[in-house]
N, C-alpha and C positions, 0 to 999 in steps of 0.2 A: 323580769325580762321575758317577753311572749320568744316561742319558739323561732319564730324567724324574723323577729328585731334584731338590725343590723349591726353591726360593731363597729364602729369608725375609730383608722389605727393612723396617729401623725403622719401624713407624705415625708417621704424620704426624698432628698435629693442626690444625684452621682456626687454633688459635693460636701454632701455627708459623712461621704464615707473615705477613709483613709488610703492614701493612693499607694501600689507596689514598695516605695520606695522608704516610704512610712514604716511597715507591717516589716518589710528587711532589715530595718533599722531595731525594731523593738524586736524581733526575733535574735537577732544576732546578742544582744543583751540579755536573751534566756540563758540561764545556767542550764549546762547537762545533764546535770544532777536534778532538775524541775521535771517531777511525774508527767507535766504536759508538754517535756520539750519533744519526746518522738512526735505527738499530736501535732506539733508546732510546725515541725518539719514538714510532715507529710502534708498540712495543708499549707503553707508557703510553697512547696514545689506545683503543687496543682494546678495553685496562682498561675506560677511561670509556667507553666506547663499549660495553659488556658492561651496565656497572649498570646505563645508561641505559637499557636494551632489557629487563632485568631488572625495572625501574620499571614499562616501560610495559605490560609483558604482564598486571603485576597490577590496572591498574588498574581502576575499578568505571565509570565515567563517563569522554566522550568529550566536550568541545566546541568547536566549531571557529566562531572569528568571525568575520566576515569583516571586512578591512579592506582600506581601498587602499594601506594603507602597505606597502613591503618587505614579503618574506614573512621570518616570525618577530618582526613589529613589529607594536604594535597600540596606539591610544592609552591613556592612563591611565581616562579618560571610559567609554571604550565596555567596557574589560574590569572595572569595577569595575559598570556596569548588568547586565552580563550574569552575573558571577559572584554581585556581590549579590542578584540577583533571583532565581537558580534557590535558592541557599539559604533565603530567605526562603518561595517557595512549596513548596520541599522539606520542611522544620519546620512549616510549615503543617498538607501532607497528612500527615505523621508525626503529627503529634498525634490529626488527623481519625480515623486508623484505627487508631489505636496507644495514645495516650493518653485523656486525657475530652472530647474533642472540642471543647473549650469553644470558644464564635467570642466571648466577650470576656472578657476578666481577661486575667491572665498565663499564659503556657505554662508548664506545668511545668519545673523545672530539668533534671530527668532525657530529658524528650523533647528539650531544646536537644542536651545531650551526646550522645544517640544517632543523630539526624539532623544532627550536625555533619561536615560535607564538606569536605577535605583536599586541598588542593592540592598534586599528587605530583609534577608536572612540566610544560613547557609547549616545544613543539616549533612549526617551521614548516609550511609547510601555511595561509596565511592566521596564526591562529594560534590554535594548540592548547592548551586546558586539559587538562589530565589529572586526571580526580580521583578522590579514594578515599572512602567513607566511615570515619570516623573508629573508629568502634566497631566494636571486633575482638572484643566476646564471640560465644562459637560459641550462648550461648541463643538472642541475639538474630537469627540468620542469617537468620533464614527471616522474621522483620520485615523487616529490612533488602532484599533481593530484594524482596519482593512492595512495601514502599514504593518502590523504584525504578521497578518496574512500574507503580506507580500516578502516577509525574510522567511516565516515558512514555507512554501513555496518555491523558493527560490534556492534554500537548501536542497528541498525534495527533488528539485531540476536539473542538480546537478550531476544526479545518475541515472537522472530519466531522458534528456536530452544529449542527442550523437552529434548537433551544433553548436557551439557555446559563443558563436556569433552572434547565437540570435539570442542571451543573454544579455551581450553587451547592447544588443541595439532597443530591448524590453527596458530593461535595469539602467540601461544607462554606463556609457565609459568607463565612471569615476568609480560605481559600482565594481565594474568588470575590474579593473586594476590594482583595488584595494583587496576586493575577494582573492585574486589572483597571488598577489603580494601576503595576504593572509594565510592562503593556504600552505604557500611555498614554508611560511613561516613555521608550521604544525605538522608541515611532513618532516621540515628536520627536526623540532625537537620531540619529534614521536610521539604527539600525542592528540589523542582522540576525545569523543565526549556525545551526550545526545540531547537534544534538543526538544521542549518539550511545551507545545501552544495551549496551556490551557481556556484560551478564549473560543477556540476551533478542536481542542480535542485530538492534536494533529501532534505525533510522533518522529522527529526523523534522525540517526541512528546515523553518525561519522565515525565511523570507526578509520585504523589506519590505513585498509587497504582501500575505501571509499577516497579517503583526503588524498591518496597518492596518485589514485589514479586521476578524481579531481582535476589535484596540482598540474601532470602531466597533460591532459587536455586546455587545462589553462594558458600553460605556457607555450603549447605549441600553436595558438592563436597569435597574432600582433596584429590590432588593430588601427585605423586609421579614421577621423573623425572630421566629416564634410559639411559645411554649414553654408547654407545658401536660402538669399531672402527670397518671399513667395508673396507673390499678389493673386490673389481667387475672387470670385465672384460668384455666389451661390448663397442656397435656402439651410438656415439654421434648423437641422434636425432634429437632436437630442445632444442635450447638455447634462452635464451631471457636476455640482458640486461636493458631492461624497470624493470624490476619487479626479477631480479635476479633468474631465473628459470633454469630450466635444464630437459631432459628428457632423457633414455639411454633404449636400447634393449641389455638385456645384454644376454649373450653367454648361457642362457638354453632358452633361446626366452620368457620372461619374460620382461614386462614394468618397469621400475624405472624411477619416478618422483622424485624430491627435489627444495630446494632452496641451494643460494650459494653468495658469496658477488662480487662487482664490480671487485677486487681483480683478480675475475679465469677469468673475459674475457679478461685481459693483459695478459695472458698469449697462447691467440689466437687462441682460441677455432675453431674449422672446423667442421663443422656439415657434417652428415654421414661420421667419419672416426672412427675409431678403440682405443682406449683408455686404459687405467688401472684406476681405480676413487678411488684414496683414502675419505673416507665418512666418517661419522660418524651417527651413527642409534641413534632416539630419540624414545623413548618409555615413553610415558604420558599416566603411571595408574589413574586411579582412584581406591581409596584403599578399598573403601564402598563397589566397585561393584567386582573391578579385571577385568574391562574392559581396557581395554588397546588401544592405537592410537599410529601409529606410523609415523614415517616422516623422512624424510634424508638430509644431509647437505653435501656438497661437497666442501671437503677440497683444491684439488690437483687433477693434470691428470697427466698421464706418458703417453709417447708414443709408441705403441709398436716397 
């Protein structure tokens, strides 16, 4: 064999080789007493100690609750408020920006499955949720991201803004009411947690005295929700199917903004042409103050 003649070794396949459940099996049937069962051990645990770490790198959502129990203990109570809540206002804003925005009937089936969040693992550290979202098409990606973005954010808003009208009238009613209802939830049974976007990098930190006061700005809101059809007439400026957006210069040279569902861009929207919009105007009082926010939803286009 010359010095650098090649050695060719059988390919291996992944289904060559023996899966987790295999390798636990035939360890668990090593005697104690076998000079290779500490070897056995320590490379079985690696194994798991590999997936695990394999798990956690994917995952989409970080949250950490605090509790005083041992670390990696949490009660039943406080991780079923804190997991049911974030899903509940997650499917919320997924609708708000994604679906038809409705704040009452039923959510769509389709926006439940796509805003459905997956519990991938839970480590110590206080303790750790790990979570995924569920929906792995690649169309949807770029929903999925910029909805994340929008419950971090929206966390982060709620001690960075002195109106939380203007919450409900961004996020959306059903938003505004469930957050509302959630918080009130977490301030009595005292408990806190933080939140953590690995897709953005973005940290935000609810502790008790953040949710209380929160709650207390929540409640002293009562909102009131005004629906009124709109006919326009104006130049199609920028559309975005990322984030279901829309902008129009309409015919008194006037800007309009709105949201609008995946829906109107089959129907093959052409930026800078001419249009008819049928809309629908939302008006989100606040009934304490009579301050009012509005916003617009874009039902249909005619052409002229």
């Amino acid at each position: 064999m010359s010095e650098f003649e090649s050695i060719s070794f059988p390919s291996q396949l992944r289904s060559d080789f023996p899966i987790k459940e295999q390798i636990e099996e035939s360890f668990q049937k090593l005697d104690q007493s076998n000079p290779y069962y500490q070897l056995a051990s320590f490379s079985f645990n690696e194994i798991v100690r590999f997936e695990q770490n394999q798990r956690l790198k994917k995952e989409d959502l970080l949250v950490r609750i605090h509790s005083p129990l041992p670390s990696g203990k949490v009660s039943l109570r406080s991780l079923n408020l804190v997991s049911s809540g974030i899903q509940r206002v997650f499917t919320s804003l997924y609708n708000t920006f994604f679906g038809k925005g409705n704040n009452r009937g039923m959510i769509p089936k389709e926006i439940f499955e796509s805003s459905e969040l997956i519990l991938n693992a839970t480590s110590a550290g206080s303790f750790r949720l790990h979570l995924n979202l569920k929906n792995s098409n690649p169309i949807m990606a770029s929903h999925d991201l910029a909805a994340l973005d929008q419950l971090t954010q929206l966390f982060d808003e709620l001690e960075k803004r002195e109106d939380y009208t203007d919450i409900a009238e961004e996020y959306g009613n059903r938003t505004f009411n469930i957050l509302r209802n959630w918080f009130q939830d977490l301030d009595k049974g005292n408990v806190e947690f933080e939140y953590f976007n690995n897709k953005n990098n973005k940290a935000v930190v609810l502790n008790k005295e953040k949710i209380r006061k929160a709650t207390q700005q929540l409640e002293s809101i009562k909102t009131k929700e005004i629906l009124e059809p709109l006919m326009v007439s104006g130049e199609l400026v920028s559309a975005s199917s990322t984030n279901n957006s829309f902008a129009i210069i309409m015919d008194n040279g006037q800007t309009l903004k709105g949201k609008t569902t995946a829906e109107a861009f089959k129907m093959g929207l052409t930026i800078n042409k001419k249009y008819k919009f049928n809309l629908t105007k939302k008006i989100i009082e606040n009934t304490a103050t009579g301050e009012q926010k509005e916003s617009y939803f874009l039902n249909s286009t005619e052409e002229f």
